[in-house]
KETIPA-452750 format. One record per residue (C-alpha): residue number from 1; x, y, z. Coordinates in steps of 0.001 Angstrom, whole numbers, always signed. Layout:
BEGIN
node resi NUM east X north Y up Z
...
END
This chain:
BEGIN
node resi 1 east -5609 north -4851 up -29209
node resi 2 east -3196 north -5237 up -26339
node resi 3 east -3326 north -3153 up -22973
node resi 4 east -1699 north +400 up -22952
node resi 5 east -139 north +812 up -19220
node resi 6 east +1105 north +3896 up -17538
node resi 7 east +3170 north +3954 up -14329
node resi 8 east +2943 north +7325 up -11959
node resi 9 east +6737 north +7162 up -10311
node resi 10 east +8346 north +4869 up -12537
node resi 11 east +11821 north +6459 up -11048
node resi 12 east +11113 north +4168 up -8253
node resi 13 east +13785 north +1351 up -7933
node resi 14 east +10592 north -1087 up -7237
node resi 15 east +9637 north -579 up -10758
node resi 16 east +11542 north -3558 up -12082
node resi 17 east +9588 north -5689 up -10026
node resi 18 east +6634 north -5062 up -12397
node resi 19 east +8257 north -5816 up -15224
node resi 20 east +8984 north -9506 up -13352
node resi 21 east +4982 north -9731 up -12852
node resi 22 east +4396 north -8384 up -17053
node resi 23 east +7165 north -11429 up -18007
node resi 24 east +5654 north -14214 up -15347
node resi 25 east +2028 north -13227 up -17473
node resi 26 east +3612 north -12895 up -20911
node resi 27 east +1538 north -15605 up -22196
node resi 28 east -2316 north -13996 up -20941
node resi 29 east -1158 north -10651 up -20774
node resi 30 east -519 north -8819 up -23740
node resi 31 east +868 north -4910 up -23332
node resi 32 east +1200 north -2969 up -26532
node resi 33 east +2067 north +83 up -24802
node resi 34 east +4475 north +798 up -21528
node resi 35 east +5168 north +4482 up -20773
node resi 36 east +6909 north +5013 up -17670
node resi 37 east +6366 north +8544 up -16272
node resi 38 east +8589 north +10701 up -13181
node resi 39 east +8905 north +13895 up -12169
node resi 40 east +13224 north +12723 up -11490
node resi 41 east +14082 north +12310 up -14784
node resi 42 east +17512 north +11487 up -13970
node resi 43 east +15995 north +8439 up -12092
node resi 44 east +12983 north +8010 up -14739
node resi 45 east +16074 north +7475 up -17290
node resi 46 east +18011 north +5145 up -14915
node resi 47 east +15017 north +3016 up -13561
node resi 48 east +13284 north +3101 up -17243
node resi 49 east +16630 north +1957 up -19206
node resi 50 east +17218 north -1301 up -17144
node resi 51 east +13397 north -2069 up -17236
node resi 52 east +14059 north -1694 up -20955
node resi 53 east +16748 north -4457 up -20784
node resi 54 east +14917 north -6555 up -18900
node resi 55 east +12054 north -6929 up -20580
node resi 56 east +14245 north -7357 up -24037
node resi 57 east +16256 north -9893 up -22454
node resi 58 east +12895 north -11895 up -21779
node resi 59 east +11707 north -11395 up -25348
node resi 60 east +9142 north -8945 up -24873
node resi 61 east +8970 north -5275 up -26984
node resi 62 east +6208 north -3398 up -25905
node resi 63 east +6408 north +166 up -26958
node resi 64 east +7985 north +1957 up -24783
node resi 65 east +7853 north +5649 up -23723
node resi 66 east +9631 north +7562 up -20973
node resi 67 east +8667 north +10584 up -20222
node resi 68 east +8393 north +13628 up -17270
node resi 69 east +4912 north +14514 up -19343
node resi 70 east +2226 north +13457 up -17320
node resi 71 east -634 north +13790 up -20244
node resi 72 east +1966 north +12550 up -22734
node resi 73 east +2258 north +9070 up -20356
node resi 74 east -1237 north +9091 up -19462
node resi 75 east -3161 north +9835 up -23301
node resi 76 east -5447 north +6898 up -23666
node resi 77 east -4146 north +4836 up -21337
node resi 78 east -6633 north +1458 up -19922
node resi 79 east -4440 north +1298 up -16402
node resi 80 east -2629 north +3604 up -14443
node resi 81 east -407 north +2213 up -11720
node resi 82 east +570 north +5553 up -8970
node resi 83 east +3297 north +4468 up -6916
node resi 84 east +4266 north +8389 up -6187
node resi 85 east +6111 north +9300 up -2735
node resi 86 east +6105 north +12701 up -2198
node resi 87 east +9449 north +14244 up -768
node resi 88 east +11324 north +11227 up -1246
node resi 89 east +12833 north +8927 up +1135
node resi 90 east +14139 north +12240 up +2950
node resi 91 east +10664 north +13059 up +4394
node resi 92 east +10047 north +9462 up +4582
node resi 93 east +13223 north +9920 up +7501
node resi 94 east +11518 north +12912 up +9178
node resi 95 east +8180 north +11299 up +9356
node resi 96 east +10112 north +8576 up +11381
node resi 97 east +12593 north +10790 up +13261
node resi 98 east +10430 north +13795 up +14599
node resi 99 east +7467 north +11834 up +16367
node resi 100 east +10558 north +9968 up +18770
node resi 101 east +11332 north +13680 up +20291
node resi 102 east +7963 north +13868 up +21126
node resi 103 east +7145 north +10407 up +22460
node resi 104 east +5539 north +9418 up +19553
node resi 105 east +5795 north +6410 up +17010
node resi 106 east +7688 north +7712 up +13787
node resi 107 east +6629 north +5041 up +10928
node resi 108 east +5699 north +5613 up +7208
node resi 109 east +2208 north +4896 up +6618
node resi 110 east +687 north +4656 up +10446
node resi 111 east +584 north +7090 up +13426
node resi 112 east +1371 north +10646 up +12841
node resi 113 east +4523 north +9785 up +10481
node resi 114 east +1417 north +7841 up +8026
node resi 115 east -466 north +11124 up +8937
node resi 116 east +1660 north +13617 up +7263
node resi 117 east +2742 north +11515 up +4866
node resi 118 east -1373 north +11054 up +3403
node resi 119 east -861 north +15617 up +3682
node resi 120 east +2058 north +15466 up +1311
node resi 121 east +1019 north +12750 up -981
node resi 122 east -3252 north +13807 up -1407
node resi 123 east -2326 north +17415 up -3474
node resi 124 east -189 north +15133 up -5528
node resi 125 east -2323 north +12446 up -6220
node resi 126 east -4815 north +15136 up -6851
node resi 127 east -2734 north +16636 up -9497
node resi 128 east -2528 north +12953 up -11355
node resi 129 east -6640 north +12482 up -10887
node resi 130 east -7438 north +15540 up -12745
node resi 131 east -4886 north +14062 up -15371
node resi 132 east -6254 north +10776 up -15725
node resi 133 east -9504 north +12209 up -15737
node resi 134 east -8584 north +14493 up -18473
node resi 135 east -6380 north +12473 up -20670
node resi 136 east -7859 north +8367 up -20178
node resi 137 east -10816 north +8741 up -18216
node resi 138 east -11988 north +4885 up -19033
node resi 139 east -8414 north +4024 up -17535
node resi 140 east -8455 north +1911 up -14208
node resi 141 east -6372 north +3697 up -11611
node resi 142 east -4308 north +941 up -9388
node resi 143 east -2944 north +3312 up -6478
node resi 144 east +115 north +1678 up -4329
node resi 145 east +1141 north +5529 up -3131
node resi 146 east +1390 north +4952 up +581
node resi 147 east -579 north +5294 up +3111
node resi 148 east -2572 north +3338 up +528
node resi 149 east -5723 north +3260 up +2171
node resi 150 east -5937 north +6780 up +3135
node resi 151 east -4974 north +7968 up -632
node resi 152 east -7739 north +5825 up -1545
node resi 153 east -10014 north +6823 up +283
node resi 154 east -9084 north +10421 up -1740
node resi 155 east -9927 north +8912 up -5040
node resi 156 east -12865 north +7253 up -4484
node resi 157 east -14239 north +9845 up -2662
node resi 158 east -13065 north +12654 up -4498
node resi 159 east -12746 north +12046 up -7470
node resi 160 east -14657 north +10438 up -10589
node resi 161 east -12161 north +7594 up -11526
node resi 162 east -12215 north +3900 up -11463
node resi 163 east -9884 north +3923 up -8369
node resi 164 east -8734 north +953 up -6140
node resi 165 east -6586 north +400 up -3896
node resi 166 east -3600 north -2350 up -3420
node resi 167 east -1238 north -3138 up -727
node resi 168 east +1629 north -6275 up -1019
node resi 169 east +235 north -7576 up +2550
node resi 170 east -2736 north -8957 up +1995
node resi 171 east -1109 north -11475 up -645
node resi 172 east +2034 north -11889 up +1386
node resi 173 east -314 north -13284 up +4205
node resi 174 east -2216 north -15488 up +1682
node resi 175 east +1489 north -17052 up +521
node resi 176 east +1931 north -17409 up +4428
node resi 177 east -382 north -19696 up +5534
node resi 178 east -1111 north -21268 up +2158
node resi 179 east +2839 north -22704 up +3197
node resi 180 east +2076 north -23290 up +6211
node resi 181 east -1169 north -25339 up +4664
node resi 182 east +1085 north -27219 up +1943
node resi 183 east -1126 north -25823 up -551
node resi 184 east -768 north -23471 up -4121
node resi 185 east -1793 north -19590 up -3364
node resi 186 east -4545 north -20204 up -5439
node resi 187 east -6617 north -22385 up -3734
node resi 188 east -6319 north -19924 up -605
node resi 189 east -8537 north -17068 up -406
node resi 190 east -8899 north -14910 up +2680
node resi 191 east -11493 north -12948 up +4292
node resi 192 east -10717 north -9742 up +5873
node resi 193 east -12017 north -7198 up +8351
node resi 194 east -9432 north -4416 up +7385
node resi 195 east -8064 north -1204 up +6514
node resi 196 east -4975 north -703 up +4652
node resi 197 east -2286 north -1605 up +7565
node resi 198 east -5174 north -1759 up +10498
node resi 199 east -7118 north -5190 up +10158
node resi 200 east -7027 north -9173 up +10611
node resi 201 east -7697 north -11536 up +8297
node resi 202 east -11128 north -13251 up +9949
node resi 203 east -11320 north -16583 up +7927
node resi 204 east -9380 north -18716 up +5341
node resi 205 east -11167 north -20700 up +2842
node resi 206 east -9822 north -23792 up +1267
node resi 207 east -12653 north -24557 up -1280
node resi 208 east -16186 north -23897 up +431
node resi 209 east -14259 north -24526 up +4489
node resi 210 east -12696 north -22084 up +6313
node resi 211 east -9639 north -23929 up +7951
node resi 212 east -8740 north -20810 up +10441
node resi 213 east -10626 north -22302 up +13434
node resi 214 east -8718 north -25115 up +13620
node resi 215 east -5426 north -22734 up +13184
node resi 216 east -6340 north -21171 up +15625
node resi 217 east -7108 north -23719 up +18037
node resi 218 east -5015 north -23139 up +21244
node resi 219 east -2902 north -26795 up +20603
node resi 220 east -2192 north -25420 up +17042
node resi 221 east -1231 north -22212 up +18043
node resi 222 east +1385 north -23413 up +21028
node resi 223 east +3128 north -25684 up +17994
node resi 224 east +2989 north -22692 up +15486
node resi 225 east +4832 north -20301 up +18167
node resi 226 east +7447 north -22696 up +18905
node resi 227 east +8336 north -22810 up +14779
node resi 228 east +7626 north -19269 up +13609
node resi 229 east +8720 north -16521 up +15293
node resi 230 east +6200 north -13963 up +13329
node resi 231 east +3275 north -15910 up +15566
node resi 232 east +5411 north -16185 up +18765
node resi 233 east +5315 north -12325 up +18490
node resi 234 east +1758 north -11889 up +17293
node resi 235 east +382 north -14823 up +19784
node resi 236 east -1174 north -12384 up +22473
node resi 237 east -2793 north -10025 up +19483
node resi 238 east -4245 north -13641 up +17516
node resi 239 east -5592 north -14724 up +20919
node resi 240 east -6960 north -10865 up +21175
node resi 241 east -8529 north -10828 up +18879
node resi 242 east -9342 north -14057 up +17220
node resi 243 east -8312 north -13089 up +14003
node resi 244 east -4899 north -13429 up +12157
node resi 245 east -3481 north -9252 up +12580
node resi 246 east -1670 north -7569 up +9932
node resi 247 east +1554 north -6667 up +10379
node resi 248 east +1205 north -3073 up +11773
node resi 249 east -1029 north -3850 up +14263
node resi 250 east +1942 north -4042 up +16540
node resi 251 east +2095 north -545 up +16546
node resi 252 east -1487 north -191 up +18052
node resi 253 east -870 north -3055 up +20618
node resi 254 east +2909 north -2629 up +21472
node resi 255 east +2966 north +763 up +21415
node resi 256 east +5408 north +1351 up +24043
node resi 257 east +7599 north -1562 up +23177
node resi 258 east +7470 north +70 up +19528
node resi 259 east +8823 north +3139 up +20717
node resi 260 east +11513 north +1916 up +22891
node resi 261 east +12659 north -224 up +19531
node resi 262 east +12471 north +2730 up +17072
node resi 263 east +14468 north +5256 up +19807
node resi 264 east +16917 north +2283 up +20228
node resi 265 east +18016 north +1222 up +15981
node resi 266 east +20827 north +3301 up +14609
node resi 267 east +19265 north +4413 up +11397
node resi 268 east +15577 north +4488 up +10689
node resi 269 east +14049 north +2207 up +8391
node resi 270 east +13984 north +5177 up +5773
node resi 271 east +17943 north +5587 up +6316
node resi 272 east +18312 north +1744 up +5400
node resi 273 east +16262 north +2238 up +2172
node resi 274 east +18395 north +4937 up +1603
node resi 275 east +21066 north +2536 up +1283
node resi 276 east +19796 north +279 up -533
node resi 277 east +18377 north +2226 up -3014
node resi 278 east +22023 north +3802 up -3861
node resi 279 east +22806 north +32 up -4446
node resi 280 east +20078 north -406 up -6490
node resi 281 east +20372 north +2562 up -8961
node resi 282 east +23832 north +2153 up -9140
node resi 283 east +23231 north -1469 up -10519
node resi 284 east +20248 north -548 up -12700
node resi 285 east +22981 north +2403 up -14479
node resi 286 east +25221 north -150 up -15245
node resi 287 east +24088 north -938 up -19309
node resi 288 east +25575 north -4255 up -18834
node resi 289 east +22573 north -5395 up -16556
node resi 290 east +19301 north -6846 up -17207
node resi 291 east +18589 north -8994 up -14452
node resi 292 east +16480 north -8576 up -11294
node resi 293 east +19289 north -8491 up -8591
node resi 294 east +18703 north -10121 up -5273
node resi 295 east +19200 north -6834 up -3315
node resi 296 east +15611 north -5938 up -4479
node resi 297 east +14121 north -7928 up -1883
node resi 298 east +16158 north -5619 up +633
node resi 299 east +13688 north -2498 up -564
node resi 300 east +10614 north -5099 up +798
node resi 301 east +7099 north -4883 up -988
node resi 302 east +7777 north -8688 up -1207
node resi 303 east +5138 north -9832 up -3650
node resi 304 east +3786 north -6695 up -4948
node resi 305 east +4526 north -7154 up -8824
node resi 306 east +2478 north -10464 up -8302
node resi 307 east -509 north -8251 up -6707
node resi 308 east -637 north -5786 up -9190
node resi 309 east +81 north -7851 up -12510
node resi 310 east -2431 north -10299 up -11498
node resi 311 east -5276 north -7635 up -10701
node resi 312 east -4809 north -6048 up -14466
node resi 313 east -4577 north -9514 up -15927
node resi 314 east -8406 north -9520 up -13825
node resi 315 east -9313 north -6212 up -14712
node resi 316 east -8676 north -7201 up -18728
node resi 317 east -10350 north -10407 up -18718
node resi 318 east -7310 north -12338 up -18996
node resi 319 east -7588 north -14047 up -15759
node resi 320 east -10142 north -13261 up -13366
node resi 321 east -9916 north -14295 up -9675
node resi 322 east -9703 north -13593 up -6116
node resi 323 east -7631 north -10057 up -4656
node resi 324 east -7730 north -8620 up -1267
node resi 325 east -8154 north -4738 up -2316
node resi 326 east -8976 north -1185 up -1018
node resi 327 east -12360 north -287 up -1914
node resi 328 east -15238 north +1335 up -677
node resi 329 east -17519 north -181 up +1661
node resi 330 east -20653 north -861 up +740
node resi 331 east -22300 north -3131 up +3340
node resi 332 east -19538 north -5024 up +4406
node resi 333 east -18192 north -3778 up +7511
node resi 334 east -21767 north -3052 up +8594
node resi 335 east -20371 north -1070 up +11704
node resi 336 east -18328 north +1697 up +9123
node resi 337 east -20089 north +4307 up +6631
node resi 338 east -21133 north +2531 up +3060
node resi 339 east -18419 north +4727 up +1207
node resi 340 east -15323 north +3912 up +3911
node resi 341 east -12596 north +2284 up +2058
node resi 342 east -11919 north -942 up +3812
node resi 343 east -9383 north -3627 up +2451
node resi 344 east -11359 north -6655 up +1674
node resi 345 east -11924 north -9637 up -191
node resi 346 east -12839 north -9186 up -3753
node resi 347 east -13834 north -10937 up -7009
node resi 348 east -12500 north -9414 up -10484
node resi 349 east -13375 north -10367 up -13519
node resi 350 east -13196 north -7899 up -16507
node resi 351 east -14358 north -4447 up -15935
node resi 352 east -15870 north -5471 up -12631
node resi 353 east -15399 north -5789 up -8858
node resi 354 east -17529 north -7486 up -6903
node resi 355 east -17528 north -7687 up -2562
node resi 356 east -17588 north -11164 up -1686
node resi 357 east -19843 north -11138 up +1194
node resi 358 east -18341 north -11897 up +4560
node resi 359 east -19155 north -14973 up +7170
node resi 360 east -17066 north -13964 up +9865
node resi 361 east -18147 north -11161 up +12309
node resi 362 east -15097 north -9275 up +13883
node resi 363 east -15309 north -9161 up +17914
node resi 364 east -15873 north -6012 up +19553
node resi 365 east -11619 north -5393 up +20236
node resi 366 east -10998 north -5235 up +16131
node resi 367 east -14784 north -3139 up +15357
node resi 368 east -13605 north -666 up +18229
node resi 369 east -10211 north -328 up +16550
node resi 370 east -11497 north -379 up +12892
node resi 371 east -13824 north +2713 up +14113
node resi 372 east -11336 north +4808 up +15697
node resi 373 east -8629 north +4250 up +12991
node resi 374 east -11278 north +5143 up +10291
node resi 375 east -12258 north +8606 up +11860
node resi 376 east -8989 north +9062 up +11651
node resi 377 east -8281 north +8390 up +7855
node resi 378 east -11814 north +10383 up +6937
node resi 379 east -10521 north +12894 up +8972
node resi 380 east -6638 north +12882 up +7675
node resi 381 east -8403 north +13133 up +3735
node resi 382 east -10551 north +16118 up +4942
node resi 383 east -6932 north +18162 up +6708
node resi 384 east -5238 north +17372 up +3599
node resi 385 east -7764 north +19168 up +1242
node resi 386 east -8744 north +22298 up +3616
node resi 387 east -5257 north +22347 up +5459
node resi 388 east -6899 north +23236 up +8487
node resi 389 east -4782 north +22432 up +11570
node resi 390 east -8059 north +21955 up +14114
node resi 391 east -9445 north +19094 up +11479
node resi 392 east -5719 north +17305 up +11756
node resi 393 east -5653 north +17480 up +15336
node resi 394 east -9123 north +15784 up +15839
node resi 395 east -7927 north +13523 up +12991
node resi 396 east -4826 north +12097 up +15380
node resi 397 east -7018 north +12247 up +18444
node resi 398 east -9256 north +9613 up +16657
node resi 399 east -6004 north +7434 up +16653
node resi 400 east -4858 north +5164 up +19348
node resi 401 east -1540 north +5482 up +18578
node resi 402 east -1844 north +9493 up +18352
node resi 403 east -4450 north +10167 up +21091
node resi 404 east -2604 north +12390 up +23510
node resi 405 east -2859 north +15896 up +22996
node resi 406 east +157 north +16840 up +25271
node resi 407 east +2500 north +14627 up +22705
node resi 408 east +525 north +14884 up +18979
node resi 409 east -94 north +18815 up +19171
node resi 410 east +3520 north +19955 up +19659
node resi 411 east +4296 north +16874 up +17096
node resi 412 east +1992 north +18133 up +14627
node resi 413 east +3165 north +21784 up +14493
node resi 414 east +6845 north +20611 up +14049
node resi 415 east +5987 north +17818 up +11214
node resi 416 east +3913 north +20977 up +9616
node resi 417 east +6583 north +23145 up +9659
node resi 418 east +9419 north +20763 up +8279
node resi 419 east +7475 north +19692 up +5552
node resi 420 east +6092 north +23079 up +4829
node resi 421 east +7319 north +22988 up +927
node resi 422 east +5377 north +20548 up +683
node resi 423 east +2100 north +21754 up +2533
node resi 424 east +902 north +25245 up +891
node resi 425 east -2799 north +24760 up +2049
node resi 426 east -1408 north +24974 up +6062
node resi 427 east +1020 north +27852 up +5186
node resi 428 east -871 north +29682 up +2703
node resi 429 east +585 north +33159 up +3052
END
């Protein structure tokens, strides 16, 4: 029997790019079932149809049901893939817009525009846990609802489901240096001491050696500066830390730089996405489509049809392997609590996740950061449920980029009240 998928916010116009992941695994991956599920169903209709045409053009006819009906999408179902953003790209904008009037980084999924964001999006994904647990409780849930980590932490902490967490990243950093290696993505597999969007990758193994010493060798790294201008910029945090940074850490160590950049750009990366997502939906309406275009790699997520295709065809059997995912602790990060979701190095085979056990210690700058930012996103989880404004406060104060009362108190009350729709539990007169 084939697999029976169901995707939370299929009205998003990255959807398509999992039906490029279900056609590049045709051959190992077999899904009997599609149902495609949005609260927009003007979108859901839009989004679903070209998917539709796409995967017909390809040769594959999975059953396919669209539908606003969350048990009707979810009824039996063996994965779930949430990819929800609550309030749209519009509070996307204010999370990025208000924190500049106070000083503050405005950004989707880190600092206090991540912050509210994890508010908004917990009740939701709450609402979709109680589903899944009521209508395909034997389903895996694959959550790429940003701030991934944080909404993770929600499910596996919260709830009873077989949760886990994915981010595009984590593979896009893998397809990075296995280039810059001259090897296949396959025979790369990293090791990580991370949180979603707060972490470094700590070693790279080629077979049994990990090659990042000799990466990171200062001769290696002069020559790699010069070529790429992703490690002339990340140079100072590499040598920091000794350790290969994700992307956002440049809003930790950069912080004022950041700002100045984000007060200084004409529209807000939300604004731009905006944009291109009028593009988008205007091509998917068109019935004479059913192509990817090459706008979608405009919208970003670069990669993430490839992460989450290739951790079902794991999850099923069909092709176990190596994934870099969100899930809880246990014993890895010996410095953070046993059920902390971290973003680590994983094996999956069918049914089954298992840790792979690190060898590289993080120095003292990334375990002090890891600390803080998890407070924070224990914290964060905690507000979000109670909606008790002293419990977010403490939350941002556990954040570097947050940690000044003067700036992320008056920011707070303002990103409260302009997403207060969307917030009952702090407003709940």
């Amino acid at each position: 029997m084939g697999i029976r998928l169901a995707i939370i916010g299929a009205g998003s116009t990255y959807c398509p790019e999992l039906m490029q992941g279900l056609i590049r695994r045709r051959e190992i991956l077999q899904i009997d079932e599609l149902r495609l599920s949005d609260i927009d169903e003007s979108r859901l209709n839009i989004v679903g149809e070209f998917c539709e045409r796409v995967l017909l053009e390809n040769g594959l006819q999975p059953r396919i049901t669209r539908t606003t009906d969350l048990a009707r999408a979810l009824d039996g179902a063996d994965f779930v893939v949430t990819q929800i953003r609550a309030g749209k790209l519009e509070a996307r904008i204010r999370d990025e817009k208000i924190p500049l009037n106070f000083g503050l980084i405005g950004q989707e999924t880190t600092g206090i525009g991540g912050f509210t964001n994890a508010l908004r999006t917990i009740p939701q994904m709450e609402a979709i846990a109680a589903a899944v647990e009521r209508y395909a409780p034997d389903a895996w849930l694959i959550n790429f609802a940003n701030p991934s980590g944080i909404v993770t932490e929600y499910l596996l902490n919260h709830t009873p489901l077989k949760a886990v967490g994915l981010c595009n990243l984590p593979i896009g950093a893998q397809e990075r240096i296995a280039k810059l290696l001259g090897l296949p993505m396959e025979q790369v597999r990293l090791e990580t001491a991370s949180l979603n969007h707060c972490g470094a990758i700590t070693a790279v193994y080629v077979g049994d050696e990990n090659v990042l010493p000799a990466l990171l060798e200062p001769s290696a790294l002069y020559r790699a500066s010069q070529q790429d201008e992703w490690v002339k910029n990340y140079r100072p945090i590499i040598e920091l830390l000794g350790a290969v940074p994700n992307d956002y850490l440049q809003y930790f160590f950069y912080r004022e730089r950041k700002l100045n950049e984000l007060k200084s750009v004409s529209q807000t990366r939300g604004e731009v996405c905006q944009d291109i997502e009028a593009r988008l939906l205007s091509y998917y309406a068109d019935e004479r489509t059913n192509t990817i275009p090459p706008m979608l790699a405009e919208r970003g997520g670069h990669l993430y049809s490839e992460a989450a295709v290739a951790l079902i065809a794991s999850l099923s059997g069909a092709q176990p392997g190596h994934h870099v995912l969100d899930v809880q602790n246990k014993g890895v990060l010996d410095f953070l609590p046993e059920n902390s979701v971290i973003e680590t190095s994983c094996h999956v085979e069918k049914g089954r996740i298992t840790r792979n056990p690190p060898a590289v210690r993080p120095n003292e700058v990334l375990r002090s950061l890891l600390v803080s930012v998890k407070a924070f996103e224990t914290l964060c989880v905690r507000a979000a449920l109670t909606g008790d404004r002293a419990t977010a406060l403490q939350a941002l104060a556990c954040n570097p980029i947050t940690a000044d009362l003067d700036l992320a108190a008056p920011c707070l009350e303002e990103m409260l009240e302009q997403n207060r729709s969307l917030l009952p539990r702090f407003f709940p007169s």
